[in-house]
Chimera marker file (.cmm) of the C-alpha trace (Angstrom):
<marker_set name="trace">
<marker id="1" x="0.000" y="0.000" z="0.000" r="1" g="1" b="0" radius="0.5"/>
<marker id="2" x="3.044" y="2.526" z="-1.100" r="1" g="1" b="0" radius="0.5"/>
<marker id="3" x="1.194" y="3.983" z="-4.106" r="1" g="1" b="0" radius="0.5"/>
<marker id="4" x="0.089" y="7.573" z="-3.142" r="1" g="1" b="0" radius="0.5"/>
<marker id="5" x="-1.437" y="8.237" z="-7.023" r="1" g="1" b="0" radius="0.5"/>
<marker id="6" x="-4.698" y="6.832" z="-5.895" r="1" g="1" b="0" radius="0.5"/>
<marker id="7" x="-8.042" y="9.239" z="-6.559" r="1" g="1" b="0" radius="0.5"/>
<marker id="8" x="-11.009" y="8.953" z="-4.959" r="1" g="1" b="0" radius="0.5"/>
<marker id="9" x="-13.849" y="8.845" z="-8.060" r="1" g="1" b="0" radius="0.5"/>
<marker id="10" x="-17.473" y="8.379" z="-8.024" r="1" g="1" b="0" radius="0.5"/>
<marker id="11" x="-17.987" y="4.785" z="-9.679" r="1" g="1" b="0" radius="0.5"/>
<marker id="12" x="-19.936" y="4.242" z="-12.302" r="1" g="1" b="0" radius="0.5"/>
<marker id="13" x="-21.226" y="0.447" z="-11.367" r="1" g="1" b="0" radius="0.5"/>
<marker id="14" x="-21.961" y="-1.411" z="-14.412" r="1" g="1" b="0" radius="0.5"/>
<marker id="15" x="-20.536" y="-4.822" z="-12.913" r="1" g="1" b="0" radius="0.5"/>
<marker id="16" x="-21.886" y="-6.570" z="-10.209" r="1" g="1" b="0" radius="0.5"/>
<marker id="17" x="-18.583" y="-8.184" z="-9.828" r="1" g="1" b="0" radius="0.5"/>
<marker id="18" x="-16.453" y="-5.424" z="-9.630" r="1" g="1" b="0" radius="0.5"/>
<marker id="19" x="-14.813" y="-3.993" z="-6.420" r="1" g="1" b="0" radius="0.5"/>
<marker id="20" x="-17.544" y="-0.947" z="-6.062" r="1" g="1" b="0" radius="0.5"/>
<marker id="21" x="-20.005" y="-2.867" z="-6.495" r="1" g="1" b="0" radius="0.5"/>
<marker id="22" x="-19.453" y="-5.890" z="-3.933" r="1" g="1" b="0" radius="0.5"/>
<marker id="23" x="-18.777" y="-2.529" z="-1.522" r="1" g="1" b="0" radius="0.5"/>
<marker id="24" x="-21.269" y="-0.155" z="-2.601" r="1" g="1" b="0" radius="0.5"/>
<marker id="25" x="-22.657" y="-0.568" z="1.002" r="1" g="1" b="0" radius="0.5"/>
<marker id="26" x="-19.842" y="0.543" z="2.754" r="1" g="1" b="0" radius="0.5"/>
<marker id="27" x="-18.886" y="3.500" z="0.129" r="1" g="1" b="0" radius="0.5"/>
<marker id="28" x="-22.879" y="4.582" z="0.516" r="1" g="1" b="0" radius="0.5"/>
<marker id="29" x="-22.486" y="4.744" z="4.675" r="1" g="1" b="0" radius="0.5"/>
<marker id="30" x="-19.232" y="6.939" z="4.932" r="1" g="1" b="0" radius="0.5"/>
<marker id="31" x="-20.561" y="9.435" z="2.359" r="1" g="1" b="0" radius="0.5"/>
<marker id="32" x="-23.949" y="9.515" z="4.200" r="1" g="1" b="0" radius="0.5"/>
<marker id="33" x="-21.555" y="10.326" z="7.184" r="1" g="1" b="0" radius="0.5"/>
<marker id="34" x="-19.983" y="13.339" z="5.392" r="1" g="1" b="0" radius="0.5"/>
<marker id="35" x="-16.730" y="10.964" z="3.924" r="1" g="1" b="0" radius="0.5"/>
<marker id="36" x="-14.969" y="11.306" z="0.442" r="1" g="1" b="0" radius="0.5"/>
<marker id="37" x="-14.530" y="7.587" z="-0.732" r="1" g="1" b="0" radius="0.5"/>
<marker id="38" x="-14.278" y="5.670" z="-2.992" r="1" g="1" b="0" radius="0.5"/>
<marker id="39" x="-12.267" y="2.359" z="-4.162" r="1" g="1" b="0" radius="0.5"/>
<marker id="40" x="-8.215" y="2.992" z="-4.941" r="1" g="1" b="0" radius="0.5"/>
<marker id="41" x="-6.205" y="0.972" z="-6.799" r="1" g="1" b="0" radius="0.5"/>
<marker id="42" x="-3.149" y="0.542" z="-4.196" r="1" g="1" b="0" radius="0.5"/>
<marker id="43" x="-1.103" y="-0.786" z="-7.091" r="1" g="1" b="0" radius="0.5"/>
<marker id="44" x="0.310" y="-4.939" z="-7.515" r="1" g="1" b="0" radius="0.5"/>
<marker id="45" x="-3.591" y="-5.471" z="-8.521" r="1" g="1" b="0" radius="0.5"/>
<marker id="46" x="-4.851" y="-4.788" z="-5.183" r="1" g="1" b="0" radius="0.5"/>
<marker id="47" x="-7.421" y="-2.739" z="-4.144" r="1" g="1" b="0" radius="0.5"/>
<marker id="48" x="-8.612" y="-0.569" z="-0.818" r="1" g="1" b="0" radius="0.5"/>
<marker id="49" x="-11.268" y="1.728" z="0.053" r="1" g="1" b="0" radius="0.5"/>
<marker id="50" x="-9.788" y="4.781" z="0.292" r="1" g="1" b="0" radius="0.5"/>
<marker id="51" x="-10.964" y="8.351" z="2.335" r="1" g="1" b="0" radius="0.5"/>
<marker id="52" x="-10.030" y="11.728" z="1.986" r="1" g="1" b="0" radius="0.5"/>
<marker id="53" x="-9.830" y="13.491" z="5.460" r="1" g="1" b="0" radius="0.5"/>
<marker id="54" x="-7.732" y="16.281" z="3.869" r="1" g="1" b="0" radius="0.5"/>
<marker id="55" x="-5.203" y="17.659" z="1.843" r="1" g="1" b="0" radius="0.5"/>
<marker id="56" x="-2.931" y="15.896" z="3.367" r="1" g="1" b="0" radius="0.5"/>
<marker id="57" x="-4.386" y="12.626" z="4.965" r="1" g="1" b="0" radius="0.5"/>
<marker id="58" x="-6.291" y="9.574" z="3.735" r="1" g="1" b="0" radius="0.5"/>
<marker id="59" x="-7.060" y="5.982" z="4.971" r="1" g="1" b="0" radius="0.5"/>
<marker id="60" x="-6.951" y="2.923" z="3.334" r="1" g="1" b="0" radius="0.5"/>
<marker id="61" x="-9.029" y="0.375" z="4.731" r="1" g="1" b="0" radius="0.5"/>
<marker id="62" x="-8.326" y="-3.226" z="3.645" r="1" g="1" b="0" radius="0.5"/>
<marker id="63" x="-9.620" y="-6.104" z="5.236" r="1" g="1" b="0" radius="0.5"/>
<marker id="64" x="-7.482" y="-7.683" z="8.768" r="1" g="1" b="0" radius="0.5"/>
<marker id="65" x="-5.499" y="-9.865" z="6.404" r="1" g="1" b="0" radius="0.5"/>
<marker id="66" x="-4.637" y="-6.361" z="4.221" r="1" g="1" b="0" radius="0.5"/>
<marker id="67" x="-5.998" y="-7.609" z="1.279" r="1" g="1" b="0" radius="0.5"/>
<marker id="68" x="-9.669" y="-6.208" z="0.410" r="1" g="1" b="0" radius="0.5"/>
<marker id="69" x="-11.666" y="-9.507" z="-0.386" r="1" g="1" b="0" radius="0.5"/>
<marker id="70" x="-12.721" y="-9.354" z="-4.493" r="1" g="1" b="0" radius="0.5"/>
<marker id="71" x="-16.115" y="-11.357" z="-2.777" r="1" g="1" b="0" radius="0.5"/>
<marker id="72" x="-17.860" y="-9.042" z="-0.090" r="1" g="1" b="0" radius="0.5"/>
<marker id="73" x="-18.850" y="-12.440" z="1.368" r="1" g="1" b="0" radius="0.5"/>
<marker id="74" x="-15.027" y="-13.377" z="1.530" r="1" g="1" b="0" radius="0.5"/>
<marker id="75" x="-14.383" y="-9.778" z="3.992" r="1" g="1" b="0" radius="0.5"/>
<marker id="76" x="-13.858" y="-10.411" z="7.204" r="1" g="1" b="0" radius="0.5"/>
<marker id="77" x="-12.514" y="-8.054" z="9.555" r="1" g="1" b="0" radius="0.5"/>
<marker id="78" x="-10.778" y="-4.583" z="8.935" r="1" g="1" b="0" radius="0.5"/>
<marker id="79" x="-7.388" y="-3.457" z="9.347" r="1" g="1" b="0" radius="0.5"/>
<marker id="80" x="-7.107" y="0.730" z="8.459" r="1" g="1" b="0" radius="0.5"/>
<marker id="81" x="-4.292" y="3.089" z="7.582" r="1" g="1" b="0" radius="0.5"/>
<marker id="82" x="-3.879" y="6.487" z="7.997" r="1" g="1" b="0" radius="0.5"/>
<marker id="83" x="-1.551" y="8.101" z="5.739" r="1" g="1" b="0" radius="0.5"/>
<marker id="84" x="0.352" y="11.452" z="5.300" r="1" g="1" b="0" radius="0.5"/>
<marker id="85" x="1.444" y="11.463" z="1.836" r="1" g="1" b="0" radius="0.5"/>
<marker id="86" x="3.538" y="8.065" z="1.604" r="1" g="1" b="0" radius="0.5"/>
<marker id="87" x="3.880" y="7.880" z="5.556" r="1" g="1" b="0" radius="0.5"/>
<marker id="88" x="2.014" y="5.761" z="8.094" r="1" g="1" b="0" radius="0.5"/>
<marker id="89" x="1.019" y="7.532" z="10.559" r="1" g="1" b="0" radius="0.5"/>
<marker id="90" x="-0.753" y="4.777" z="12.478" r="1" g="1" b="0" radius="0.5"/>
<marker id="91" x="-3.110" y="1.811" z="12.035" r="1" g="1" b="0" radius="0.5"/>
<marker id="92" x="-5.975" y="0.213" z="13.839" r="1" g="1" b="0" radius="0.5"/>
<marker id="93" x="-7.696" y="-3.460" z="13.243" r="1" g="1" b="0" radius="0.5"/>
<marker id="94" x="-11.332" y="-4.676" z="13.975" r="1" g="1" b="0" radius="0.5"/>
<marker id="95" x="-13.055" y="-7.936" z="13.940" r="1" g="1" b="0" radius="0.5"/>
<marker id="96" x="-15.792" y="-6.537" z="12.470" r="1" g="1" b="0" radius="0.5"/>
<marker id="97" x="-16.293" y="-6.516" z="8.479" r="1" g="1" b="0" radius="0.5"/>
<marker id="98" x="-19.293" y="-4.634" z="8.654" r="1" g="1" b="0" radius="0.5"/>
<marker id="99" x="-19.591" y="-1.047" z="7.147" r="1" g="1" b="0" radius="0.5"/>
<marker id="100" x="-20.474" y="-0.084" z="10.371" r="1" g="1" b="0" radius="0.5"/>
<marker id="101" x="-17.254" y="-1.368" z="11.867" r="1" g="1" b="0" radius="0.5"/>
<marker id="102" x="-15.470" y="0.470" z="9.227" r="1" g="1" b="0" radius="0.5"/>
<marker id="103" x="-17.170" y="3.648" z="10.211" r="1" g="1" b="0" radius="0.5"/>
<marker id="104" x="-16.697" y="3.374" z="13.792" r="1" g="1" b="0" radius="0.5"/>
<marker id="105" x="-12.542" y="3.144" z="13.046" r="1" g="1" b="0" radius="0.5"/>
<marker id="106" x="-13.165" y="6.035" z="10.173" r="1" g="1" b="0" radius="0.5"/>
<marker id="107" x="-14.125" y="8.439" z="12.608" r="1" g="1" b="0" radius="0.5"/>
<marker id="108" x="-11.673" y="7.395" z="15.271" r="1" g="1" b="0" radius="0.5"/>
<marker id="109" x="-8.631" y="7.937" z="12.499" r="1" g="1" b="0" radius="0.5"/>
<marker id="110" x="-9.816" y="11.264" z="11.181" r="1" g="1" b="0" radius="0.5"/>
<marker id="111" x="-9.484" y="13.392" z="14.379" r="1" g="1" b="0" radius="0.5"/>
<link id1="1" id2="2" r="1" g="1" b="0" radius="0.2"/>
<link id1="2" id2="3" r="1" g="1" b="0" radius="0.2"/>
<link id1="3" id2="4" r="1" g="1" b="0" radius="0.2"/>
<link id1="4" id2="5" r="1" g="1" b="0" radius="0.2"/>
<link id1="5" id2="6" r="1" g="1" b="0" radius="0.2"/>
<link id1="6" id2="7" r="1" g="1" b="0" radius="0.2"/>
<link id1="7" id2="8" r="1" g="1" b="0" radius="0.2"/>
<link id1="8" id2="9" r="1" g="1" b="0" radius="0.2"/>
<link id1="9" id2="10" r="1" g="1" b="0" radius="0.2"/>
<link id1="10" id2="11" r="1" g="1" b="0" radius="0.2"/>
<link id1="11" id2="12" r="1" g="1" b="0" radius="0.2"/>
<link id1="12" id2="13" r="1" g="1" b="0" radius="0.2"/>
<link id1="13" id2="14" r="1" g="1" b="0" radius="0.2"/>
<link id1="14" id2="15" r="1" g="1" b="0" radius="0.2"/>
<link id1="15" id2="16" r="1" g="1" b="0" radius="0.2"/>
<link id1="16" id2="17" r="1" g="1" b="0" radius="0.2"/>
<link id1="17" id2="18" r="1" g="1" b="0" radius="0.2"/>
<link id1="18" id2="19" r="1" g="1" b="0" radius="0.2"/>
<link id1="19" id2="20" r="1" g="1" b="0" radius="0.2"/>
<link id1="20" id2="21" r="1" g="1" b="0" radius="0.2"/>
<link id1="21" id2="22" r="1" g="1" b="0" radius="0.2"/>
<link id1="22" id2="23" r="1" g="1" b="0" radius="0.2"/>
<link id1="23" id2="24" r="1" g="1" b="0" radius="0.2"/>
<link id1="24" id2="25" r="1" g="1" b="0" radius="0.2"/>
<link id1="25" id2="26" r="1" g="1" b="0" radius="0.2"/>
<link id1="26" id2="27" r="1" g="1" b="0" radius="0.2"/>
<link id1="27" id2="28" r="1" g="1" b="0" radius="0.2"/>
<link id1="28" id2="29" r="1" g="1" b="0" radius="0.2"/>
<link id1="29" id2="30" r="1" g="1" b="0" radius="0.2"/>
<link id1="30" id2="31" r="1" g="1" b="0" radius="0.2"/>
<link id1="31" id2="32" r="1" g="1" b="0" radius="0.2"/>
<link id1="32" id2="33" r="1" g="1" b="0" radius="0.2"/>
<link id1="33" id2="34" r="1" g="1" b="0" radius="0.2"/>
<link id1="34" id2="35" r="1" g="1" b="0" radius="0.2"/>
<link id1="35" id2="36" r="1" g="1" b="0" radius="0.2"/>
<link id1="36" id2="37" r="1" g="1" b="0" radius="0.2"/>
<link id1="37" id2="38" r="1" g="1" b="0" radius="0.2"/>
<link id1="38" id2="39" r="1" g="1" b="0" radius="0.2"/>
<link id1="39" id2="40" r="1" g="1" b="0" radius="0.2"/>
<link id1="40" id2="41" r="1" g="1" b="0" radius="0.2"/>
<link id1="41" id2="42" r="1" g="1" b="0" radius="0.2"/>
<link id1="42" id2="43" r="1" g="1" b="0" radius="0.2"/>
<link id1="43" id2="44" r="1" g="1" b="0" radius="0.2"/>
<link id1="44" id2="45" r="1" g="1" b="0" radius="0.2"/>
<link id1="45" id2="46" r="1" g="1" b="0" radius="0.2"/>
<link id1="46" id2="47" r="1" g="1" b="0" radius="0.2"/>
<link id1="47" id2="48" r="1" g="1" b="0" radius="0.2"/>
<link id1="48" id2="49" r="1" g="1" b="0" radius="0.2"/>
<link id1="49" id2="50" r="1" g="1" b="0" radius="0.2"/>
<link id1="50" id2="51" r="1" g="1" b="0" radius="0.2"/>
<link id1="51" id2="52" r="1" g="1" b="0" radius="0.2"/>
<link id1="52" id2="53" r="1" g="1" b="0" radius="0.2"/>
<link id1="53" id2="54" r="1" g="1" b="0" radius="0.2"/>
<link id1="54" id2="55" r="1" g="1" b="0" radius="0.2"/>
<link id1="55" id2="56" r="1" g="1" b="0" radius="0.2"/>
<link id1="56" id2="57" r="1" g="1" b="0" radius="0.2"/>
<link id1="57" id2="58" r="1" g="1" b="0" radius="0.2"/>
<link id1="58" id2="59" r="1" g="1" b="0" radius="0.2"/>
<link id1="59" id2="60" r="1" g="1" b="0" radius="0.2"/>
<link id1="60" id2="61" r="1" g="1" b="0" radius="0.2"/>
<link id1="61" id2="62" r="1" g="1" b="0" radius="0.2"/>
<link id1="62" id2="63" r="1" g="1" b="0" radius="0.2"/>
<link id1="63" id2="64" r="1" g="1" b="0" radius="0.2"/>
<link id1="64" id2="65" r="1" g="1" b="0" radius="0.2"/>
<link id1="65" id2="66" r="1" g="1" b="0" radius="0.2"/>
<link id1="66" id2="67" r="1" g="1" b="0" radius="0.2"/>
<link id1="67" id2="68" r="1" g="1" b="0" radius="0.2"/>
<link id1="68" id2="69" r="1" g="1" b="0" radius="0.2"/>
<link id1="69" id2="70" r="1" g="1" b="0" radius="0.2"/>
<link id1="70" id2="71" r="1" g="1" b="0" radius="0.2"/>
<link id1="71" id2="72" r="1" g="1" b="0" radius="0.2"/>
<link id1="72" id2="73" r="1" g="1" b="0" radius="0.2"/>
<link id1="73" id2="74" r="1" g="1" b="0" radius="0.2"/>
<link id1="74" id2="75" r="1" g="1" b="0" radius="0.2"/>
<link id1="75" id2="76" r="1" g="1" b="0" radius="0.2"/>
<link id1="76" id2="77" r="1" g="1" b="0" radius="0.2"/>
<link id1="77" id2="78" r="1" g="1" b="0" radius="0.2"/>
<link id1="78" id2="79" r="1" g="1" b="0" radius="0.2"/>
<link id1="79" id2="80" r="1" g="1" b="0" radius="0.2"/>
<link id1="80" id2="81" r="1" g="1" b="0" radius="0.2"/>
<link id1="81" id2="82" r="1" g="1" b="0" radius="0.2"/>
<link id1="82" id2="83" r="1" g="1" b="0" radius="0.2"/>
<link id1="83" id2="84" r="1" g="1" b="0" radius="0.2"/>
<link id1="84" id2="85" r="1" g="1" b="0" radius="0.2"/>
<link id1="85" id2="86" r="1" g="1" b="0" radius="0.2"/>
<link id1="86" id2="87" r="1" g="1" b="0" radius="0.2"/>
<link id1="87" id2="88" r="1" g="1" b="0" radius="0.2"/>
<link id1="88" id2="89" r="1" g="1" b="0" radius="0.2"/>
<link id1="89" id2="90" r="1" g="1" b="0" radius="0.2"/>
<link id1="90" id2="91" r="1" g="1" b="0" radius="0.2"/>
<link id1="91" id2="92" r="1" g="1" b="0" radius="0.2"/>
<link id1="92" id2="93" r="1" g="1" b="0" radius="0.2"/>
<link id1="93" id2="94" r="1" g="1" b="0" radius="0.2"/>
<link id1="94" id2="95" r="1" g="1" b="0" radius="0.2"/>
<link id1="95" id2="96" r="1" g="1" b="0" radius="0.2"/>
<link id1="96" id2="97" r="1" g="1" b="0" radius="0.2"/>
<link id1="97" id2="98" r="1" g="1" b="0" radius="0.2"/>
<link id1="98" id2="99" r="1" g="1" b="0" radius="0.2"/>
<link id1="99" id2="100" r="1" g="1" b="0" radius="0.2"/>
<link id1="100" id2="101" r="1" g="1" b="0" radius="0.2"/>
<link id1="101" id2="102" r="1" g="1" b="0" radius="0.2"/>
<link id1="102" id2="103" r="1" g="1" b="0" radius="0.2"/>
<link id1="103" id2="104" r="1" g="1" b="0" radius="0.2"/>
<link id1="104" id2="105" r="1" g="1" b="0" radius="0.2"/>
<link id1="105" id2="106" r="1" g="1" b="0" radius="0.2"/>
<link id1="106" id2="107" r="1" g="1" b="0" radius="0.2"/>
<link id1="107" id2="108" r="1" g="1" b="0" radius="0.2"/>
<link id1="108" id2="109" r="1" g="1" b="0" radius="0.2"/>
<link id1="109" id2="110" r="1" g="1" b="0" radius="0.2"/>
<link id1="110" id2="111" r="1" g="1" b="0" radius="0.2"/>
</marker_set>
């Protein structure tokens, strides 16, 4: 998870396979919370969900193993990044796989 070119984009979800679409649920809760996110491409043909605190910060949440499952079914767990530019800055792990668990560690990284 080194690659800093990642962009959050609004996806346009024509696949039912694809990575937005198997996590449509969770990008739908953080931006009803106020979040910019969206699904990165962390380089290596991985993938994260990725938010924007700032100019300067973002988080990449994977799942506990750090891979972000390609099945939604597959997720368990999440294990969360914050990063300053390439740097970071500290990381936090949950049991829970829900989108709710991911929003609970969201707003506890984004102080």
């Amino acid at each position: 998870m080194t690659n800093t070119q990642t962009t959050v984009e609004t996806p346009i979800v024509d696949d039912p396979a694809s990575t937005e679409a198997q996590y449509t649920d969770v990008i739908e809760l953080l931006t009803k919370h106020g979040y910019i996110a969206g699904i990165a491409d962390t380089g290596g043909g991985c993938e994260a969900v990725e938010i924007v605190i700032d100019d300067d910060h973002r988080l990449l949440a994977n799942g506990k193993d750090e891979l972000l499952a390609w099945d939604r079914a597959d997720h368990q767990g999440w294990r969360v990044g914050r990063y300053r530019e390439d740097d970071l800055e500290e990381s936090v792990t949950s049991e829970d796989g829900s989108a709710e668990g991911l929003l609970s560690l969201v707003k506890g990284l984004s102080r």
